[in-house]
N, C-alpha and C positions, 0 to 999 in steps of 0.2 A: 279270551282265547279258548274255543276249545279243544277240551283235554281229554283221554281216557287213560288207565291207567292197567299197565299189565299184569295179569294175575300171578305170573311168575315172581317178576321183582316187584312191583309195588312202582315202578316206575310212572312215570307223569308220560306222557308222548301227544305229541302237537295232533288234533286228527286230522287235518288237511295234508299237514306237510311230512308225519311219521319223525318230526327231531326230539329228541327226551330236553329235559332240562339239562341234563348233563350234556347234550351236545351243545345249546347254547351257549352256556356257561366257558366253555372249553373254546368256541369260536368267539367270544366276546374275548377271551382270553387271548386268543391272535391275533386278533386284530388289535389289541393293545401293544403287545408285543412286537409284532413286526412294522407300527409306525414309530416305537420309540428306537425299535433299532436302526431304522433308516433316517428318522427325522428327530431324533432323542439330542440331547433332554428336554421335557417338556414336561407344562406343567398338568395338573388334571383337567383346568379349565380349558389346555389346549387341546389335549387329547378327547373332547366331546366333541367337534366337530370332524376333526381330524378322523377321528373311526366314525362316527353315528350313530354313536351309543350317548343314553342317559347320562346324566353329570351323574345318579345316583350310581348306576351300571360302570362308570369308570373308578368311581368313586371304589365301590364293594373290589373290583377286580385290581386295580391297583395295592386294596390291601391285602389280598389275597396274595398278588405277587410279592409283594415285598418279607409279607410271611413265609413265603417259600423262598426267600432268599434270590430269587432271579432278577429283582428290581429295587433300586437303592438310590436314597434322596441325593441330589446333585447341586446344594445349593439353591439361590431362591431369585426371583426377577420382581424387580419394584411394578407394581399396577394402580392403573391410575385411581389417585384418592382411595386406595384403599390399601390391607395388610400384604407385604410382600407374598406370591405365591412361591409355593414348593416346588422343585425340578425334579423330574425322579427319571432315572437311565438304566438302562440294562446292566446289572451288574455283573462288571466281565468274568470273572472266577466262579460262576455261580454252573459254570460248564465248559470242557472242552471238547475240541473234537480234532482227529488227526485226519490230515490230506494225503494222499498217494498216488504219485504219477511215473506208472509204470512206461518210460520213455524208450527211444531208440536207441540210446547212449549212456543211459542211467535207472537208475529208481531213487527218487526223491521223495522224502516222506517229512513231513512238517506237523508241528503240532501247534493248535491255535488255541484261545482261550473263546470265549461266548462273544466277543467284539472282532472276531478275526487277528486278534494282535499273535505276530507270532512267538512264539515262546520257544521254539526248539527246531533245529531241524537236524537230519544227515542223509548222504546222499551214499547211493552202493552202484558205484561202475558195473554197467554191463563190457562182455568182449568186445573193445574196437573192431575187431575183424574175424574170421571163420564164420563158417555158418550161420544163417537166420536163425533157423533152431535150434542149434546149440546157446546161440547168444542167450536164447530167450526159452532154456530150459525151464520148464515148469519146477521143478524142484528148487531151484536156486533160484527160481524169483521169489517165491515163498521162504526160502531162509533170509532173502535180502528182507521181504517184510515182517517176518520173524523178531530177527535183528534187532531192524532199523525200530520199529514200533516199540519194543523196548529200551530202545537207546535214546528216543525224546522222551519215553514218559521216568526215565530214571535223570535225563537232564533237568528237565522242568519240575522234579521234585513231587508228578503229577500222580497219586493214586488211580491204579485201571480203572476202579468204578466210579470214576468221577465221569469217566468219556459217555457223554453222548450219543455216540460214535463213532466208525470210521469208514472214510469215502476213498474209493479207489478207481482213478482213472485207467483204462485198460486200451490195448489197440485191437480191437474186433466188436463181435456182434454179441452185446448180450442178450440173453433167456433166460427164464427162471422157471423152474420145474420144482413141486414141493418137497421134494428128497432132497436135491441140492444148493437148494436157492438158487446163486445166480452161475448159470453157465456160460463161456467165455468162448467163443465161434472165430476164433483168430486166424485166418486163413492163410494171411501174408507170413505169419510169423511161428506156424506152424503149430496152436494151437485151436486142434479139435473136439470141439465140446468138452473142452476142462470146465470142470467142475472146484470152481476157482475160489469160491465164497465156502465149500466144505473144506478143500485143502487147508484155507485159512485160521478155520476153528478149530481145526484139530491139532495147528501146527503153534496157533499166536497164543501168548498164555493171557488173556484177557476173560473177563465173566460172561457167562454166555447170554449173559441180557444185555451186554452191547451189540449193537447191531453192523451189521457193514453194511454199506452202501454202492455196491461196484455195476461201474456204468462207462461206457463209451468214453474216450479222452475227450474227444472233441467238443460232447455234450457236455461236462463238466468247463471245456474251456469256457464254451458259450453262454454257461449260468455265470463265471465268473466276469465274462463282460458284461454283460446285460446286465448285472447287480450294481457294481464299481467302477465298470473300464466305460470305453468308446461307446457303449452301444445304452450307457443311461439315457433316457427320454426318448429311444424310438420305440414304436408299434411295433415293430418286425425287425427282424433283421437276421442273414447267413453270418453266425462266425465259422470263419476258416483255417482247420488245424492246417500248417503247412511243416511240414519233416521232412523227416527220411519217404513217407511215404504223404499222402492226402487225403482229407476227409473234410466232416463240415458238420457244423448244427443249425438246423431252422428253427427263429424263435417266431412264432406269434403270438406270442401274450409275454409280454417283458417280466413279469414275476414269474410265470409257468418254468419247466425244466428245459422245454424246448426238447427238437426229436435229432439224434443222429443219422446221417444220412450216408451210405456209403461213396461219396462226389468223386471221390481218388479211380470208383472202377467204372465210371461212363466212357462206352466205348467214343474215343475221338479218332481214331484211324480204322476202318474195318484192315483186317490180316497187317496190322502194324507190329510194332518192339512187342516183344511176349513181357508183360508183366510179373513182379513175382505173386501173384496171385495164380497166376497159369494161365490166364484169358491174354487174348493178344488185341493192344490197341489202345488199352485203358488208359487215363489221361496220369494215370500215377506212373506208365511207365515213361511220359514223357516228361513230367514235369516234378513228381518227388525231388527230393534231392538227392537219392540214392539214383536214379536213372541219368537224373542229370551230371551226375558226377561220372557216372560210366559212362554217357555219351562226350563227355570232356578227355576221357581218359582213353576215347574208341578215335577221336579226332587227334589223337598226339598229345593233346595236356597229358602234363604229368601231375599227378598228387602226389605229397609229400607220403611218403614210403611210411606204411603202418601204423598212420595218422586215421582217428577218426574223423565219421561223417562230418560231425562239426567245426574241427579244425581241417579236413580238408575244403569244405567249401567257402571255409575265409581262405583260406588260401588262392583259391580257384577269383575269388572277389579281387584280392591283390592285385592277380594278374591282370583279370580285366579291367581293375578301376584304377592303378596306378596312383600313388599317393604323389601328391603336387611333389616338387625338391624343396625341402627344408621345411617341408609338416609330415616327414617319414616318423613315425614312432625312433626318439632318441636322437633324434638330430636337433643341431645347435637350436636354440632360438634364437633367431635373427639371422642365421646364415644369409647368403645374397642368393637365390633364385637363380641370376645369371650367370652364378659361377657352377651352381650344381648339375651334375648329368640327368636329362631327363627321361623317363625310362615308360618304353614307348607300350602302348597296350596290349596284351595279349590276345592278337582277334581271333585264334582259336574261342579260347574261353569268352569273348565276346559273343561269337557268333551262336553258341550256346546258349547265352543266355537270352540273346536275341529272339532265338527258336521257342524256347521255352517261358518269354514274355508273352508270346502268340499263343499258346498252348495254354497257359492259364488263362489269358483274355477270353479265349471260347470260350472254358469250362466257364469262366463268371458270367458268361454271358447266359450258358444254360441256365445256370442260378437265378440270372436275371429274369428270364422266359419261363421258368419254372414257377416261382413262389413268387416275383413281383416286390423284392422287398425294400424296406426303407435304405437300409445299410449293409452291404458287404464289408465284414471287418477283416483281415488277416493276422492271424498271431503264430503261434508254433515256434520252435528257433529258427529252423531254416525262413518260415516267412518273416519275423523279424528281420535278420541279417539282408535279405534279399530286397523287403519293401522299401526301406531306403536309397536304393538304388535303381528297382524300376517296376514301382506301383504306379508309377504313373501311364508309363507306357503300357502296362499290362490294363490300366483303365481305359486308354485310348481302342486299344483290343477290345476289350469289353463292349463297348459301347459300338463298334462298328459292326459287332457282329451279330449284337441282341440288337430287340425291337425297341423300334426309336422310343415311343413312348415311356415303357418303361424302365427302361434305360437312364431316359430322361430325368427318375424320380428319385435313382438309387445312389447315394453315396456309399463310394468307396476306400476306406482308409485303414491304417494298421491299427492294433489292439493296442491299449495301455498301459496295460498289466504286467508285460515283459513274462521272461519266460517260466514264474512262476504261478502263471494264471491256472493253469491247470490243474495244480494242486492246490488254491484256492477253491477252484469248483469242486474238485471232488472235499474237500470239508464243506462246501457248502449242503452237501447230498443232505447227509444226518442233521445239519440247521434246519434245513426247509423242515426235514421231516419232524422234528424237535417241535420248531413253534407252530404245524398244525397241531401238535398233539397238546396245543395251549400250554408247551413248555412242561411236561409230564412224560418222566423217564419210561420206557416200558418194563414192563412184569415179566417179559417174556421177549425173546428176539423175533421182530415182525416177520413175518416174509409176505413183499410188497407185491401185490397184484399182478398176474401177467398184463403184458400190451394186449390190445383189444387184437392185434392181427395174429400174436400166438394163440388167443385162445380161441379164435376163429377155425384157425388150421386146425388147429386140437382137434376140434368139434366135428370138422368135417374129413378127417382119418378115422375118429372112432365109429362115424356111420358111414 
Protein backbone atom coordinates (compact mmCIF):
# COMPACT_ATOMS: atom_id res chain seq x y z
CA UNK A 1 0.00 0.00 0.00
CA UNK A 2 1.27 3.28 -0.66
CA UNK A 3 1.91 5.63 2.09
CA UNK A 4 3.14 8.98 3.04
CA UNK A 5 3.29 10.40 6.09
CA UNK A 6 2.54 13.93 7.38
CA UNK A 7 4.90 16.26 8.71
CA UNK A 8 2.67 17.67 11.09
CA UNK A 9 1.51 14.36 12.94
CA UNK A 10 3.68 11.79 11.80
CA UNK A 11 0.54 10.21 10.58
CA UNK A 12 0.56 7.32 7.80
CA UNK A 13 -2.21 8.40 4.90
CA UNK A 14 -3.17 6.09 2.11
CA UNK A 15 -1.74 8.23 -1.14
CA UNK A 16 -4.54 7.30 -3.48
CA UNK A 17 -7.31 7.46 -1.18
CA UNK A 18 -6.06 10.32 1.62
CA UNK A 19 -7.45 7.63 4.74
CA UNK A 20 -4.83 7.56 7.72
CA UNK A 21 -4.75 4.39 9.61
CA UNK A 22 -6.75 5.78 12.07
CA UNK A 23 -9.46 6.15 9.76
CA UNK A 24 -9.38 2.47 8.97
CA UNK A 25 -8.99 1.25 12.05
CA UNK A 26 -12.18 3.33 13.26
CA UNK A 27 -14.26 1.86 9.90
CA UNK A 28 -13.10 -1.61 10.67
CA UNK A 29 -14.43 -0.89 13.94
CA UNK A 30 -18.03 -0.23 12.34
CA UNK A 31 -18.48 -2.30 10.65
CA UNK A 32 -17.88 -4.87 13.25
CA UNK A 33 -20.14 -3.05 15.40
CA UNK A 34 -23.05 -2.39 13.44
CA UNK A 35 -23.37 -6.20 12.18
CA UNK A 36 -23.19 -7.47 15.69
CA UNK A 37 -25.77 -5.15 16.61
CA UNK A 38 -28.11 -6.04 13.85
CA UNK A 39 -26.97 -9.84 13.48
CA UNK A 40 -25.11 -10.37 17.12
CA UNK A 41 -24.23 -12.72 18.64
CA UNK A 42 -21.68 -13.90 16.61
CA UNK A 43 -18.81 -15.50 16.72
CA UNK A 44 -15.21 -14.00 15.17
CA UNK A 45 -15.19 -16.78 12.57
CA UNK A 46 -18.54 -15.24 11.65
CA UNK A 47 -17.98 -11.99 11.64
CA UNK A 48 -15.04 -12.34 8.77
CA UNK A 49 -17.34 -12.74 6.14
CA UNK A 50 -19.99 -11.01 7.48
CA UNK A 51 -17.88 -7.47 7.35
CA UNK A 52 -14.82 -8.49 4.80
CA UNK A 53 -12.31 -8.05 7.04
CA UNK A 54 -9.22 -10.45 7.85
CA UNK A 55 -9.97 -13.17 10.50
CA UNK A 56 -6.71 -11.26 11.86
CA UNK A 57 -8.54 -7.72 11.49
CA UNK A 58 -11.57 -9.13 13.35
CA UNK A 59 -9.58 -10.77 15.51
CA UNK A 60 -7.35 -7.40 16.64
CA UNK A 61 -10.83 -5.29 16.58
CA UNK A 62 -12.82 -7.49 18.52
CA UNK A 63 -10.19 -7.26 21.28
CA UNK A 64 -10.01 -3.82 21.00
CA UNK A 65 -13.72 -3.64 21.62
CA UNK A 66 -14.10 -5.81 24.30
CA UNK A 67 -11.15 -3.77 26.05
CA UNK A 68 -13.26 -0.80 25.90
CA UNK A 69 -15.95 -2.43 27.42
CA UNK A 70 -18.62 -2.13 24.15
CA UNK A 71 -18.41 -5.95 23.44
CA UNK A 72 -18.76 -8.98 25.73
CA UNK A 73 -18.52 -12.81 25.37
CA UNK A 74 -22.17 -14.26 24.83
CA UNK A 75 -21.65 -17.83 25.36
CA UNK A 76 -20.17 -20.24 22.79
CA UNK A 77 -21.66 -22.62 19.57
CA UNK A 78 -20.40 -26.23 19.03
CA UNK A 79 -18.28 -26.31 15.41
CA UNK A 80 -17.94 -29.00 13.46
CA UNK A 81 -14.93 -31.40 14.74
CA UNK A 82 -13.41 -28.92 16.35
CA UNK A 83 -13.18 -26.38 19.98
CA UNK A 84 -16.46 -24.78 20.60
CA UNK A 85 -16.34 -20.92 19.15
CA UNK A 86 -16.78 -17.84 21.35
CA UNK A 87 -20.07 -15.52 20.84
CA UNK A 88 -19.36 -11.99 21.47
CA UNK A 89 -22.52 -9.18 21.45
CA UNK A 90 -22.82 -5.59 22.08
CA UNK A 91 -22.62 -5.08 25.49
CA UNK A 92 -25.85 -3.25 26.29
CA UNK A 93 -24.73 -0.83 29.45
CA UNK A 94 -21.61 -0.01 27.85
CA UNK A 95 -23.86 3.29 26.49
CA UNK A 96 -27.03 5.08 26.62
CA UNK A 97 -28.81 7.33 24.88
CA UNK A 98 -32.19 9.35 25.31
CA UNK A 99 -35.18 9.81 22.61
CA UNK A 100 -37.37 12.92 22.43
CA UNK A 101 -40.61 13.35 20.63
CA UNK A 102 -41.76 16.58 20.83
CA UNK A 103 -45.59 15.62 19.74
CA UNK A 104 -49.00 17.45 19.20
CA UNK A 105 -50.38 16.08 22.58
CA UNK A 106 -47.18 15.51 24.53
CA UNK A 107 -43.45 15.39 24.94
CA UNK A 108 -42.25 11.94 25.50
CA UNK A 109 -38.83 11.33 26.38
CA UNK A 110 -37.34 7.64 26.97
CA UNK A 111 -34.10 6.44 27.84
CA UNK A 112 -32.51 3.35 26.13
CA UNK A 113 -29.40 1.54 27.01
CA UNK A 114 -26.75 0.49 23.63
CA UNK A 115 -29.38 -2.46 22.51
CA UNK A 116 -32.49 -0.09 22.48
CA UNK A 117 -33.90 -1.85 25.76
CA UNK A 118 -35.79 0.75 27.30
CA UNK A 119 -34.82 1.69 30.76
CA UNK A 120 -37.07 4.71 31.67
CA UNK A 121 -39.50 6.93 30.31
CA UNK A 122 -42.00 10.06 31.26
CA UNK A 123 -44.21 11.76 29.38
CA UNK A 124 -45.16 15.93 29.86
CA UNK A 125 -48.75 16.99 28.51
CA UNK A 126 -48.84 19.66 26.17
CA UNK A 127 -52.45 22.10 26.33
CA UNK A 128 -55.44 20.02 24.81
CA UNK A 129 -56.70 23.10 23.56
CA UNK A 130 -55.96 27.27 23.13
CA UNK A 131 -53.64 28.24 20.78
CA UNK A 132 -50.95 26.49 18.53
CA UNK A 133 -48.52 28.69 20.06
CA UNK A 134 -49.18 28.85 23.09
CA UNK A 135 -49.40 25.05 23.33
CA UNK A 136 -46.01 24.82 21.88
CA UNK A 137 -44.35 27.69 23.72
CA UNK A 138 -40.70 27.44 23.34
CA UNK A 139 -39.96 27.87 26.97
CA UNK A 140 -42.11 25.22 28.34
CA UNK A 141 -40.98 22.80 25.84
CA UNK A 142 -37.51 23.25 27.12
CA UNK A 143 -38.49 22.99 30.76
CA UNK A 144 -40.66 19.72 29.76
CA UNK A 145 -37.18 18.46 28.37
CA UNK A 146 -35.33 20.07 31.25
CA UNK A 147 -37.55 18.00 33.44
CA UNK A 148 -38.23 14.97 31.87
CA UNK A 149 -34.25 14.39 30.77
CA UNK A 150 -33.62 14.38 34.36
CA UNK A 151 -36.29 12.41 35.61
CA UNK A 152 -35.16 9.04 33.28
CA UNK A 153 -31.57 9.57 34.07
CA UNK A 154 -32.36 9.78 38.04
CA UNK A 155 -34.94 6.59 37.33
CA UNK A 156 -32.50 4.43 35.54
CA UNK A 157 -29.93 5.16 38.09
CA UNK A 158 -28.04 6.50 34.91
CA UNK A 159 -24.90 8.91 35.25
CA UNK A 160 -25.14 12.12 32.47
CA UNK A 161 -21.74 11.18 31.25
CA UNK A 162 -22.61 7.98 30.44
CA UNK A 163 -25.07 9.25 27.48
CA UNK A 164 -23.85 9.03 24.18
CA UNK A 165 -26.44 11.35 23.43
CA UNK A 166 -29.58 12.87 22.81
CA UNK A 167 -32.01 12.71 19.94
CA UNK A 168 -34.84 15.00 19.45
CA UNK A 169 -37.67 14.67 17.17
CA UNK A 170 -39.21 18.18 16.42
CA UNK A 171 -42.33 19.39 14.02
CA UNK A 172 -40.56 21.65 11.31
CA UNK A 173 -37.45 22.41 9.26
CA UNK A 174 -34.12 21.96 10.63
CA UNK A 175 -30.89 24.13 9.94
CA UNK A 176 -27.76 24.23 11.58
CA UNK A 177 -25.73 27.44 11.71
CA UNK A 178 -22.17 27.30 13.75
CA UNK A 179 -23.57 29.64 16.59
CA UNK A 180 -26.39 27.71 17.27
CA UNK A 181 -26.23 24.33 15.90
CA UNK A 182 -29.51 23.12 15.12
CA UNK A 183 -32.25 25.76 14.29
CA UNK A 184 -36.02 24.64 14.41
CA UNK A 185 -38.18 26.43 11.05
CA UNK A 186 -41.63 25.31 12.75
CA UNK A 187 -44.03 27.25 10.84
CA UNK A 188 -47.38 25.48 11.69
CA UNK A 189 -46.72 25.61 15.26
CA UNK A 190 -45.31 28.83 15.42
CA UNK A 191 -41.85 28.39 15.76
CA UNK A 192 -39.38 30.74 13.86
CA UNK A 193 -35.88 30.02 13.75
CA UNK A 194 -35.58 28.88 17.27
CA UNK A 195 -32.57 28.07 18.14
CA UNK A 196 -33.57 25.01 19.90
CA UNK A 197 -30.19 22.91 20.30
CA UNK A 198 -28.71 26.37 22.27
CA UNK A 199 -31.79 26.82 24.35
CA UNK A 200 -31.19 23.13 25.29
CA UNK A 201 -27.50 23.56 26.57
CA UNK A 202 -28.09 26.22 28.46
CA UNK A 203 -31.16 25.08 30.16
CA UNK A 204 -30.35 20.73 30.40
CA UNK A 205 -27.84 20.05 33.12
CA UNK A 206 -25.78 17.49 31.12
CA UNK A 207 -21.74 17.74 30.08
CA UNK A 208 -21.21 19.57 27.22
CA UNK A 209 -19.55 16.76 25.25
CA UNK A 210 -22.85 15.12 25.00
CA UNK A 211 -24.24 15.82 21.92
CA UNK A 212 -27.81 16.27 20.68
CA UNK A 213 -29.08 15.27 17.88
CA UNK A 214 -32.38 17.15 16.70
CA UNK A 215 -34.06 16.45 13.44
CA UNK A 216 -37.34 16.42 11.73
CA UNK A 217 -40.10 13.93 13.58
CA UNK A 218 -40.81 12.29 10.71
CA UNK A 219 -37.24 11.44 9.76
CA UNK A 220 -36.51 9.97 13.10
CA UNK A 221 -39.91 7.94 12.48
CA UNK A 222 -38.55 6.68 9.23
CA UNK A 223 -34.92 5.64 10.64
CA UNK A 224 -36.94 3.77 13.30
CA UNK A 225 -38.87 1.82 10.68
CA UNK A 226 -36.40 1.10 8.19
CA UNK A 227 -34.08 -0.34 11.33
CA UNK A 228 -36.86 -2.56 13.25
CA UNK A 229 -40.42 -1.80 11.87
CA UNK A 230 -42.25 -2.64 8.38
CA UNK A 231 -39.78 -1.18 6.17
CA UNK A 232 -36.73 -3.95 7.13
CA UNK A 233 -35.61 -5.43 3.67
CA UNK A 234 -36.70 -2.78 1.33
CA UNK A 235 -34.45 -0.50 -0.98
CA UNK A 236 -36.63 2.51 -0.70
CA UNK A 237 -39.25 3.38 0.95
CA UNK A 238 -41.84 6.84 2.03
CA UNK A 239 -42.60 6.63 5.83
CA UNK A 240 -45.47 8.64 6.71
CA UNK A 241 -45.83 10.72 9.85
CA UNK A 242 -49.72 11.08 10.00
CA UNK A 243 -51.02 13.54 13.23
CA UNK A 244 -52.48 16.53 13.97
CA UNK A 245 -50.81 17.65 10.91
CA UNK A 246 -48.63 15.48 7.94
CA UNK A 247 -45.24 14.96 6.77
CA UNK A 248 -43.07 11.98 5.46
CA UNK A 249 -39.33 10.73 5.09
CA UNK A 250 -37.83 9.39 1.83
CA UNK A 251 -35.47 6.60 2.32
CA UNK A 252 -33.13 5.34 -0.35
CA UNK A 253 -30.54 3.51 1.21
CA UNK A 254 -32.30 1.41 4.20
CA UNK A 255 -29.24 2.17 6.71
CA UNK A 256 -28.80 6.03 5.61
CA UNK A 257 -30.89 8.63 7.73
CA UNK A 258 -33.23 9.19 4.94
CA UNK A 259 -34.53 13.16 3.98
CA UNK A 260 -37.62 14.80 5.43
CA UNK A 261 -40.02 15.98 3.19
CA UNK A 262 -42.44 18.66 3.78
CA UNK A 263 -45.78 16.04 2.07
CA UNK A 264 -48.44 17.83 4.55
CA UNK A 265 -47.96 21.36 2.27
CA UNK A 266 -48.34 20.01 -1.52
CA UNK A 267 -50.79 22.22 -2.82
CA UNK A 268 -53.89 19.60 -3.56
CA UNK A 269 -56.84 22.32 -4.10
CA UNK A 270 -55.58 25.59 -5.70
CA UNK A 271 -57.70 28.60 -3.37
CA UNK A 272 -58.82 25.68 -1.15
CA UNK A 273 -59.27 25.42 3.20
CA UNK A 274 -56.55 27.88 4.31
CA UNK A 275 -54.06 25.72 6.25
CA UNK A 276 -52.52 26.45 9.34
CA UNK A 277 -49.46 27.05 7.81
CA UNK A 278 -51.23 30.14 6.00
CA UNK A 279 -51.03 28.62 2.40
CA UNK A 280 -54.40 27.75 1.11
CA UNK A 281 -55.02 24.09 -0.44
CA UNK A 282 -52.46 22.07 1.27
CA UNK A 283 -53.18 18.42 1.73
CA UNK A 284 -52.48 19.01 5.64
CA UNK A 285 -55.44 21.11 5.55
CA UNK A 286 -57.58 18.43 4.36
CA UNK A 287 -56.40 15.45 5.62
CA UNK A 288 -54.39 16.17 9.20
CA UNK A 289 -56.37 15.18 11.78
CA UNK A 290 -56.67 18.63 13.18
CA UNK A 291 -58.55 19.64 9.77
CA UNK A 292 -60.30 16.74 9.77
CA UNK A 293 -61.75 17.07 12.92
CA UNK A 294 -62.85 20.75 12.17
CA UNK A 295 -64.34 19.68 8.91
CA UNK A 296 -66.35 16.91 11.12
CA UNK A 297 -67.25 19.67 13.64
CA UNK A 298 -68.11 22.31 10.42
CA UNK A 299 -70.51 19.27 9.07
CA UNK A 300 -72.63 19.00 12.61
CA UNK A 301 -70.29 16.29 14.33
CA UNK A 302 -69.92 17.16 17.62
CA UNK A 303 -66.60 16.29 19.62
CA UNK A 304 -66.38 15.49 22.94
CA UNK A 305 -66.29 19.14 24.71
CA UNK A 306 -62.43 19.84 25.68
CA UNK A 307 -61.13 16.51 24.61
CA UNK A 308 -58.08 16.21 22.90
CA UNK A 309 -56.93 15.67 19.31
CA UNK A 310 -56.47 12.12 20.22
CA UNK A 311 -59.36 11.27 22.24
CA UNK A 312 -61.47 13.30 20.02
CA UNK A 313 -60.87 11.38 16.85
CA UNK A 314 -61.54 8.10 18.48
CA UNK A 315 -64.29 9.43 19.14
CA UNK A 316 -65.19 10.70 15.82
CA UNK A 317 -64.03 6.56 14.72
CA UNK A 318 -66.99 5.40 17.21
CA UNK A 319 -69.28 7.30 15.57
CA UNK A 320 -68.39 6.27 12.25
CA UNK A 321 -67.45 2.69 12.92
CA UNK A 322 -70.08 1.71 15.49
CA UNK A 323 -69.04 -1.21 17.54
CA UNK A 324 -71.03 -4.58 16.55
CA UNK A 325 -74.02 -5.10 20.02
CA UNK A 326 -72.30 -7.02 22.53
CA UNK A 327 -68.26 -6.31 21.49
CA UNK A 328 -69.01 -2.49 22.95
CA UNK A 329 -66.00 -2.13 25.45
CA UNK A 330 -67.89 -3.61 28.88
CA UNK A 331 -70.58 -5.43 27.80
CA UNK A 332 -71.66 -8.87 28.75
CA UNK A 333 -69.72 -11.57 26.97
CA UNK A 334 -72.03 -13.56 25.39
CA UNK A 335 -74.92 -11.28 25.38
CA UNK A 336 -77.36 -12.22 22.31
CA UNK A 337 -76.69 -9.88 19.35
CA UNK A 338 -80.45 -10.09 18.70
CA UNK A 339 -81.66 -8.67 21.68
CA UNK A 340 -79.16 -5.57 21.71
CA UNK A 341 -80.00 -2.22 20.05
CA UNK A 342 -77.89 -1.64 17.13
CA UNK A 343 -76.57 1.70 16.66
CA UNK A 344 -76.56 3.04 13.28
CA UNK A 345 -73.36 4.92 11.79
CA UNK A 346 -72.68 8.19 11.92
CA UNK A 347 -72.60 9.33 8.09
CA UNK A 348 -71.79 12.77 8.98
CA UNK A 349 -68.38 11.53 10.32
CA UNK A 350 -68.47 8.92 7.66
CA UNK A 351 -68.59 11.14 4.87
CA UNK A 352 -65.47 12.80 6.25
CA UNK A 353 -63.74 10.23 6.40
CA UNK A 354 -64.72 9.17 3.12
CA UNK A 355 -63.45 12.78 1.76
CA UNK A 356 -60.19 12.54 3.42
CA UNK A 357 -59.60 8.70 2.18
CA UNK A 358 -59.45 10.59 -1.43
CA UNK A 359 -57.26 13.28 -0.18
CA UNK A 360 -54.60 11.05 1.31
CA UNK A 361 -54.98 8.41 -1.81
CA UNK A 362 -53.68 11.57 -4.22
CA UNK A 363 -50.99 12.79 -1.82
CA UNK A 364 -49.76 8.82 -1.88
CA UNK A 365 -50.12 8.79 -5.23
CA UNK A 366 -47.71 11.98 -5.48
CA UNK A 367 -45.30 9.92 -3.43
CA UNK A 368 -45.87 7.33 -5.83
CA UNK A 369 -44.94 9.56 -9.13
CA UNK A 370 -42.52 11.29 -7.18
CA UNK A 371 -39.70 8.87 -5.61
CA UNK A 372 -41.13 5.48 -7.17
CA UNK A 373 -40.75 3.61 -3.95
CA UNK A 374 -40.76 0.08 -2.76
CA UNK A 375 -43.13 0.82 0.23
CA UNK A 376 -45.26 3.52 1.58
CA UNK A 377 -45.63 2.77 5.36
CA UNK A 378 -48.03 5.04 7.69
CA UNK A 379 -47.46 5.49 11.38
CA UNK A 380 -47.94 8.62 13.56
CA UNK A 381 -51.03 8.13 16.06
CA UNK A 382 -53.71 9.59 14.08
CA UNK A 383 -52.38 7.20 11.12
CA UNK A 384 -52.21 4.27 13.35
CA UNK A 385 -55.87 4.81 14.76
CA UNK A 386 -57.17 5.56 11.28
CA UNK A 387 -55.14 2.79 8.98
CA UNK A 388 -57.15 0.10 10.46
CA UNK A 389 -60.03 1.27 9.28
CA UNK A 390 -59.33 2.61 5.87
CA UNK A 391 -55.84 2.04 4.41
CA UNK A 392 -57.13 0.14 2.15
CA UNK A 393 -59.47 2.39 0.52
CA UNK A 394 -56.94 5.19 0.71
CA UNK A 395 -54.72 2.36 -1.28
CA UNK A 396 -57.35 1.83 -3.89
CA UNK A 397 -56.93 5.97 -4.11
CA UNK A 398 -53.68 5.65 -4.47
CA UNK A 399 -53.30 3.59 -6.98
CA UNK A 400 -56.16 5.12 -9.39
CA UNK A 401 -54.48 8.15 -9.33
CA UNK A 402 -50.71 7.44 -9.65
CA UNK A 403 -49.10 5.82 -12.75
CA UNK A 404 -50.00 2.40 -13.37
CA UNK A 405 -46.54 1.07 -13.41
CA UNK A 406 -45.31 2.39 -10.48
CA UNK A 407 -47.97 2.11 -8.62
CA UNK A 408 -47.93 -1.37 -9.57
CA UNK A 409 -44.57 -1.95 -7.48
CA UNK A 410 -45.30 -0.07 -4.36
CA UNK A 411 -46.57 -1.58 -1.20
CA UNK A 412 -48.58 0.14 1.06
CA UNK A 413 -48.99 -0.71 4.75
CA UNK A 414 -48.92 0.60 8.47
CA UNK A 415 -45.84 0.91 10.64
CA UNK A 416 -45.00 -1.64 13.39
CA UNK A 417 -43.56 0.25 15.94
CA UNK A 418 -46.76 1.91 17.31
CA UNK A 419 -46.70 5.12 18.64
CA UNK A 420 -43.45 5.15 20.05
CA UNK A 421 -41.39 4.74 16.87
CA UNK A 422 -40.55 8.21 16.89
CA UNK A 423 -38.84 8.31 19.82
CA UNK A 424 -37.00 5.27 19.04
CA UNK A 425 -35.62 7.15 16.01
CA UNK A 426 -34.72 10.05 17.45
CA UNK A 427 -32.34 7.81 19.99
CA UNK A 428 -31.25 6.18 17.10
CA UNK A 429 -29.74 9.81 15.87
CA UNK A 430 -26.56 9.67 18.53
CA UNK A 431 -26.34 5.51 17.62
CA UNK A 432 -25.77 5.93 13.98
CA UNK A 433 -23.61 8.71 15.01
CA UNK A 434 -21.76 6.70 17.92
CA UNK A 435 -20.81 3.57 15.70
CA UNK A 436 -19.53 5.76 12.76
CA UNK A 437 -17.35 7.14 15.19
CA UNK A 438 -16.24 3.07 15.69
CA UNK A 439 -18.07 3.58 19.05
CA UNK A 440 -15.75 6.51 20.43
CA UNK A 441 -17.15 9.18 22.75
CA UNK A 442 -16.44 12.78 21.46
CA UNK A 443 -13.83 15.16 23.17
CA UNK A 444 -15.87 17.87 22.28
CA UNK A 445 -19.74 18.31 21.02
CA UNK A 446 -19.84 17.78 17.07
CA UNK A 447 -21.78 20.09 15.21
CA UNK A 448 -22.89 17.98 12.21
CA UNK A 449 -22.39 19.33 8.62
CA UNK A 450 -24.84 21.47 7.01
CA UNK A 451 -27.20 19.82 4.12
CA UNK A 452 -25.55 20.30 0.96
CA UNK A 453 -28.78 22.73 -0.19
CA UNK A 454 -28.02 25.02 2.96
CA UNK A 455 -24.84 25.50 2.11
CA UNK A 456 -25.52 26.00 -1.41
CA UNK A 457 -27.99 29.00 -0.50
CA UNK A 458 -25.27 30.14 1.94
CA UNK A 459 -22.81 30.37 -0.93
CA UNK A 460 -24.96 31.97 -3.30
CA UNK A 461 -26.22 35.03 -0.77
CA UNK A 462 -22.82 35.79 0.20
CA UNK A 463 -21.74 36.37 -3.62
Amino acid sequence: MLQRTTSETGTKVHARTGRTVRDLRRENRTAVLRRLYFDGPMSRLMLGPATGLSSGSVSNVVAELVADGLVEEAGSVDSAGGRPRTLVRITPASGFMIGVDIGETRVRIELFDLTLTELARTERPLAPSGPRTARYDVDLVVDHLREGIAEVLRLAEVPADRLIGVGVGVPGIVARTPEDGAVVHGQTVGWDAVPFERLLRAAVDLPETVPYWIDNGAKTLGQAEMWFGAGRGARSAVVVLFGSGVGACVVTDPMGPGRAIEWGHLTVRVRGRRCRCGAQGCLEAYAGAEALLERWREAGGVPPAGADEETALTAMLAAAYPAEPGTEPGSESGADPGTAPRTEPDATALAVLAETAEYLGAGFADLINLFQPERILVGGWAGLQLGTRFLETVSGYAKEYALTYPASRTGIGLGTLGPEAVTVGAALLPLVDFFAQGGRRPESKPTPPAPAWQSALQDRVST
